[in-house]
C-alpha positions in Angstrom: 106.0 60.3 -42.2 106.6 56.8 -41.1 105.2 57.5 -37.4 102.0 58.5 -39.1 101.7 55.4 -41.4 101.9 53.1 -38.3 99.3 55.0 -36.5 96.7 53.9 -39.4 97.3 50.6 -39.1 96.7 50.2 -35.1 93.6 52.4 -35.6 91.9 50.4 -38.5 92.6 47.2 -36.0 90.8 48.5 -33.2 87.9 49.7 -35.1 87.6 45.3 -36.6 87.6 44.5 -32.5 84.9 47.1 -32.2 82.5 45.6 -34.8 83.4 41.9 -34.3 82.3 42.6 -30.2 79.4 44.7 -31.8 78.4 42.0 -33.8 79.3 39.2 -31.2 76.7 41.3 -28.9 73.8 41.1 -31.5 73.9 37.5 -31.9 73.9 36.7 -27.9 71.5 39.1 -28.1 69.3 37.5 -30.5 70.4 33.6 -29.3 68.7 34.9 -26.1 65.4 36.0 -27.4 65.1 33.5 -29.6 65.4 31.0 -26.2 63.1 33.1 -24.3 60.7 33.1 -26.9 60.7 29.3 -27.3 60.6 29.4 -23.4 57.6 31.5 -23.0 56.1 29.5 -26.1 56.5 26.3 -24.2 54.6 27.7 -20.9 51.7 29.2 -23.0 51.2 25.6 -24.2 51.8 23.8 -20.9 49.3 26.3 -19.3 46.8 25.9 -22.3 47.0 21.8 -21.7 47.1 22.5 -17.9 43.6 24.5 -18.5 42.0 21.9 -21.2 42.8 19.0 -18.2 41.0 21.0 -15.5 38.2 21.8 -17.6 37.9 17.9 -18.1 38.2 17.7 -14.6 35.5 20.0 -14.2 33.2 18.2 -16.7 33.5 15.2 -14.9 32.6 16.6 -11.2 29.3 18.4 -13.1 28.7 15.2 -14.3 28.9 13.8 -10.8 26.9 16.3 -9.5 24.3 16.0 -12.3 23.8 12.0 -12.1 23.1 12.7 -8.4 20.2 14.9 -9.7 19.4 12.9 -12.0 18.7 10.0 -9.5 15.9 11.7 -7.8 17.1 10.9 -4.5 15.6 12.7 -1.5 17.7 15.4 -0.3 17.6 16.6 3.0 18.1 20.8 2.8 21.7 20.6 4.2 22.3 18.5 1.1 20.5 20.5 -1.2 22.6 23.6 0.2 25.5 21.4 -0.5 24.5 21.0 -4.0 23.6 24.2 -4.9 27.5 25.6 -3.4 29.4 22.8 -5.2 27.9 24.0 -8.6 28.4 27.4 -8.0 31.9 26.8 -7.6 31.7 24.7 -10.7 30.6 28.1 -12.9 32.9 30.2 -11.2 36.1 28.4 -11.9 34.7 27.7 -15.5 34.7 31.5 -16.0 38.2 31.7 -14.3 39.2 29.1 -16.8 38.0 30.7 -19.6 39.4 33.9 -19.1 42.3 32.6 -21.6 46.2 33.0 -20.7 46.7 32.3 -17.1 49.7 33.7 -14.3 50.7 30.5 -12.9 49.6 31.8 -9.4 46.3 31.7 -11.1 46.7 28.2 -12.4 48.1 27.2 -9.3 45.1 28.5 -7.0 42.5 27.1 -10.0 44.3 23.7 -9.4 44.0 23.8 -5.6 40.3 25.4 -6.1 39.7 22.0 -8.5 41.2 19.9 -5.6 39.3 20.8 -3.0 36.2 20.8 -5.1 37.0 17.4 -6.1 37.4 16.3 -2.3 34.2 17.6 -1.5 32.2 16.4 -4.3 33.0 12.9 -3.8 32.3 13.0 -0.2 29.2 14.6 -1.2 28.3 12.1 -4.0 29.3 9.5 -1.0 26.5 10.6 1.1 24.2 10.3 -1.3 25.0 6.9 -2.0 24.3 5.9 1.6 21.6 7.7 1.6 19.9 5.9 -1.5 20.9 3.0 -0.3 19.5 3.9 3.3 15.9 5.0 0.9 16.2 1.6 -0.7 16.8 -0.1 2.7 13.6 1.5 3.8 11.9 1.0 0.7 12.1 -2.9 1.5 11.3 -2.8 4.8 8.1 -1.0 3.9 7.4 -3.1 1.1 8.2 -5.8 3.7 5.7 -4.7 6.4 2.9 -3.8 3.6 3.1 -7.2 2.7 3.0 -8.3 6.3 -0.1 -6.0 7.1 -1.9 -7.4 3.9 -1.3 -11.1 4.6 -2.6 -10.2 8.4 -5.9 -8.6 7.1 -6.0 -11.8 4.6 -5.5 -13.9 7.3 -7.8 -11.7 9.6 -10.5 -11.5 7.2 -10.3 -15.6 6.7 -10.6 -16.1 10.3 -13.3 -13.9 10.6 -15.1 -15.6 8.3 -14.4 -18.7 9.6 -15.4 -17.3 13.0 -18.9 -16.1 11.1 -19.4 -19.4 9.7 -18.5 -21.3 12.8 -20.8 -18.9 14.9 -23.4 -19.4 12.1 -23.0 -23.3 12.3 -23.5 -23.1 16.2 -26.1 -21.0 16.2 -27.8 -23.5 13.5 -27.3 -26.4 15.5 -28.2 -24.5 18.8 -31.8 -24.2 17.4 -33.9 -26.5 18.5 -35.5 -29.3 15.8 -38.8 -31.2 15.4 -38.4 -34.5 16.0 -42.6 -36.1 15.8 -45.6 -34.5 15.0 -48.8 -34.8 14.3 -52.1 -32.3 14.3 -55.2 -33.3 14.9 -58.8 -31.3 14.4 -61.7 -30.4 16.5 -64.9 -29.5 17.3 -66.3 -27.7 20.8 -69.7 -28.5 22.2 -71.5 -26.1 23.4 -70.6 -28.1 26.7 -67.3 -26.8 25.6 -65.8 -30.3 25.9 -63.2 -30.8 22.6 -64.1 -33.8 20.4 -62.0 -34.9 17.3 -63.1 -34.8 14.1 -62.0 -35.5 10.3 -64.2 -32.8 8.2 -64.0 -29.6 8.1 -67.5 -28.2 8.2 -67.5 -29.0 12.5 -63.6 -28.1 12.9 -63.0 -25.3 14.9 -59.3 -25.6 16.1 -56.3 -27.6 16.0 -54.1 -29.8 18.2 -50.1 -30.0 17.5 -48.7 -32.1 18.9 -44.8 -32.3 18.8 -41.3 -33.1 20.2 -38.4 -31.7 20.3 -35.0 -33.4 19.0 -32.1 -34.0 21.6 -29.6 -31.2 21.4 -27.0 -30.8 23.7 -25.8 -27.7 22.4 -29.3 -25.4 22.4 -29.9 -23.3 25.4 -32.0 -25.0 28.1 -35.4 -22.8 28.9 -38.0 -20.7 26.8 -38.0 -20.4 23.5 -40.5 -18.5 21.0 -42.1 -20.8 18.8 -43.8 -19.3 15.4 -46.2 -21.0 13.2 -47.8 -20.2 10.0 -50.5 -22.2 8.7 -50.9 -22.7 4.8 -54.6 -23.5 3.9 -55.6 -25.8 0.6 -55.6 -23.0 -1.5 -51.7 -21.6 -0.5 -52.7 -19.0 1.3 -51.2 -18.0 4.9 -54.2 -17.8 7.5 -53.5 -14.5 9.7 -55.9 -13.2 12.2 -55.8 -11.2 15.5 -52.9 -13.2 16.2 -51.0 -12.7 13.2 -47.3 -10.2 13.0 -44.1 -10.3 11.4 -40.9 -12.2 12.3 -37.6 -13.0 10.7 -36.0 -16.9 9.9 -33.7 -18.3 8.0 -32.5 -14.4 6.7 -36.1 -13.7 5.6 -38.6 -11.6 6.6 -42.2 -13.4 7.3 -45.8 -13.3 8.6 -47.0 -15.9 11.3 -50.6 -17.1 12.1 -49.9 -18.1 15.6 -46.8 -17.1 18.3 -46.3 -19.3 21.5 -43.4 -20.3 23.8 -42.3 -23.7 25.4 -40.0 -24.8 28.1 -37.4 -26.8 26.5 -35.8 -29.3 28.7 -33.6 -31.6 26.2 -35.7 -35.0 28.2 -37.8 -35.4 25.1 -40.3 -34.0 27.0 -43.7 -33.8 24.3 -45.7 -30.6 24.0 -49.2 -29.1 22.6 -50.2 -26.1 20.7 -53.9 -25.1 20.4 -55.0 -22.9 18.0 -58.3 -21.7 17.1 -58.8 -21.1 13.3 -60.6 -17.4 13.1 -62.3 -18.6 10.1 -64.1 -21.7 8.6 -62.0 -24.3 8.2 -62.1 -25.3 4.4 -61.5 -28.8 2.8 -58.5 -29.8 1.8 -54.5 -30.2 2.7 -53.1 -27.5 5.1 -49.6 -27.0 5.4 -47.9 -26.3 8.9 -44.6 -24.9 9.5 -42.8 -24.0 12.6 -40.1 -22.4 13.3 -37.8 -21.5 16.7 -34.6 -19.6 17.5 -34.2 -18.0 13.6 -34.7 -21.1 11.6 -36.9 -23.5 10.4 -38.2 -25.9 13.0 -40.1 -28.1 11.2 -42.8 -28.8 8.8 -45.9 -30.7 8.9 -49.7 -30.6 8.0 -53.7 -32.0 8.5 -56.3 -33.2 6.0 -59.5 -32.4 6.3 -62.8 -33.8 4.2 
């Protein structure tokens, strides 16, 4: 009996060890899943503030990308290639980023993928740069050499002008002037000798008499001489003689056309001209002209 009563004892022990390591088990094993699970609860939210910071960083290279288009700058096609790829890349790692929980070998390659994009959009928005600053260099210098063109055609078109009026002004004072004149009427025999006379009944032609002003500029030699003859009553006397000719920028009739010799000696010369008609009383009005302008004016009274 007293063999079997220790026996109890010793078994009812090792049964307590039993429950206490039992029990001792639970809570390690509970300690360790509660760490794990604060563990695992700590890289959900690293990777989810991981994934907001590259989506910033994403945000801001779109935005890189989208104030290059905005600029309007003149892309070549490599360029435009460029910009095309670079957004491209943009949308893809957007979806990768919005796929929600990430491995961290997916996080890691979206950083590196982020990286690299980063690199080459700032080299890219660095080309751009120097190549609107190369457009604005260019702008200038085209600006620069418009303005340059317009002030030559200014200065051009004054200098042809000036030219036009100096080659006007020469061409004025090369024609050559009256400097005396006087007319004087009349009559033929029948002998045919020429006898002066004041009335106009016996007139038959006219004497003009003239000379030429010094002018050391007009061209030595022949020049045509046109005369139109204004009668009392304002009318311009034409005949056989009569045809058109331009002076002084207008477009006229002459009564008479003749040429003289001119010399620049003061030389004197003599114009006849017989009057088809009846020579009326009154005031007549001569004027003469040479080289495209007015030569001279003059005139005869007859009673």
């Amino acid at each position: 009996m007293e063999n079997q009563t220790g026996q109890a004892p010793k078994r009812n022990s090792n049964i307590i060890y039993f429950l206490i390591v039992v029990v001792l088990a639970l809570l390690a094993t509970d300690v360790y899943l509660y760490l794990q699970k604060n563990k695992s609860d700590k890289i959900v939210v690293t990777q989810g503030d991981e994934r907001t910071r590259l989506q910033t960083e994403l945000d801001s290279l779109e935005a890189q990308i989208e104030q290059v288009n905005v600029s309007k700058t003149k892309m070549s096609v490599e360029m435009q290639a460029k910009n095309d790829l670079l957004q491209q890349k943009i949308n893809v790692l957007r979806k990768e980023l919005a796929k929600g929980k990430l491995t961290q070998a997916e996080l890691d390659k979206a950083k590196d993928d982020i990286r690299q994009l980063s690199y080459s959009v700032t080299t890219y928005t660095a080309q751009i740069d120097s190549l609107k600053k190369q457009n604005t260099s260019l702008a200038i210098e085209r600006d620069t050499l418009k303005t340059r063109v317009r002030t030559a055609v200014q200065k051009d078109s004054v200098l042809s002008k000036q030219n036009a009026d100096l080659g006007a002004k020469v061409k004025t004072g090369s024609a050559i002037k009256l400097a005396e004149a006087n007319i004087v009427a009349y009559k033929i025999k029948s002998s045919g000798k020429e006898v002066d006379v004041t009335r106009a009944s016996p007139a038959k032609k006219i004497k003009i008499n003239f000379t030429v002003a010094g002018n050391d500029i007009a061209e030595k030699g022949m020049h045509d001489i046109f005369i139109r003859i204004i009668d009392p009553t304002g009318n311009l006397i034409t005949g056989t003689d009569a045809g058109p000719f331009n002076a002084d920028g207008q477009d006229l009739q002459f009564t008479y056309k003749t040429s003289i010799d001119f010399k620049n000696d003061g030389s004197g010369y003599t114009i006849d001209w017989v009057n088809p008609g009846p020579f009326q009383k009154g005031t007549y009005t001569v004027l003469m002209y040479a080289d495209g302008y007015t030569m001279g004016k003059t005139g005869f009274m007859l009673k």
